[in-house]
C-alpha positions in Angstrom: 0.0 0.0 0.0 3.4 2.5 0.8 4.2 1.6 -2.6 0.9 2.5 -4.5 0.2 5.4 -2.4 4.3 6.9 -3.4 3.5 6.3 -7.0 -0.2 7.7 -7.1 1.6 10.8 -5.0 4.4 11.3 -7.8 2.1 11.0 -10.5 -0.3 13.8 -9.1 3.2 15.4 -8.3 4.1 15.7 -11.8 0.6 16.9 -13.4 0.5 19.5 -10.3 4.5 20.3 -11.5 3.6 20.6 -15.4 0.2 22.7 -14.8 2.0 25.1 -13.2 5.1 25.5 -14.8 5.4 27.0 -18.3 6.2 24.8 -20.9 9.6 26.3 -22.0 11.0 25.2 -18.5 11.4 21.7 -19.8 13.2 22.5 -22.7 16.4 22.0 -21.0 15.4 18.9 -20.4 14.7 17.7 -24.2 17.2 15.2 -25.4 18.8 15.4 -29.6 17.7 12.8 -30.9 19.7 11.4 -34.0 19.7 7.9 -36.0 23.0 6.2 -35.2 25.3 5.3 -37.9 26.4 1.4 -38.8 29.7 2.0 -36.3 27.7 3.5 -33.7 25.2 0.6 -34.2 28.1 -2.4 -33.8 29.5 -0.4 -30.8 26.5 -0.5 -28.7 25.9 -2.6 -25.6 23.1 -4.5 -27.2 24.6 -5.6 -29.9 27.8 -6.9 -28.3 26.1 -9.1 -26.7 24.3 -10.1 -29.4 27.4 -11.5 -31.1 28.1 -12.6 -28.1 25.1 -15.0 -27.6 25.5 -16.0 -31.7 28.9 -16.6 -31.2 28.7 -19.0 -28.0 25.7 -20.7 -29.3 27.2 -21.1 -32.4 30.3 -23.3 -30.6 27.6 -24.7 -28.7 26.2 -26.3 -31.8 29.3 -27.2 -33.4 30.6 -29.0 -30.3 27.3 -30.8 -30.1 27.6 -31.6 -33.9 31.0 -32.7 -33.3 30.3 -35.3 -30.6 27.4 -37.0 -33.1 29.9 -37.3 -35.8 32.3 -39.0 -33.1 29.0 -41.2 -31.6 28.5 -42.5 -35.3 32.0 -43.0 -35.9 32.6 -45.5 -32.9 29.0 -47.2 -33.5 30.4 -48.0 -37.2 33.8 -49.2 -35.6 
């Protein structure tokens, strides 16, 4: 109940904050935004791991291929 009450305050908070103050005051507070080039694109946290995840499930798979390729080979010998 602390919890809903704190939100339900800061949301009343804010509508009593942006009635009152002129819109101009949050301009500051505006962020550029801008498409990201390819570079910036691979340097981002996301997408390291990304081709992090690819690149262990990939030798995941091919050490799992492996071993079935060994499993046939012995059942042949």
């Amino acid at each position: 109940m602390i919890c809903v009450g704190i939100g339900a305050f800061t949301i009343i908070w804010g509508v009593i904050i942006k009635l009152i103050m002129p819109p101009r005051a949050f301009d500051c507070l505006s962020i550029d935004e801008k498409e990201i080039d390819d570079q910036e694109a691979l340097e981002t946290f996301q997408s390291q791991l990304r081709r992090s995840y690819r690149h262990s499930r990939t030798m995941r798979e091919s050490k799992v291929a492996v071993k079935n390729e060994l499993d046939k080979l012995s059942e042949d010998a």
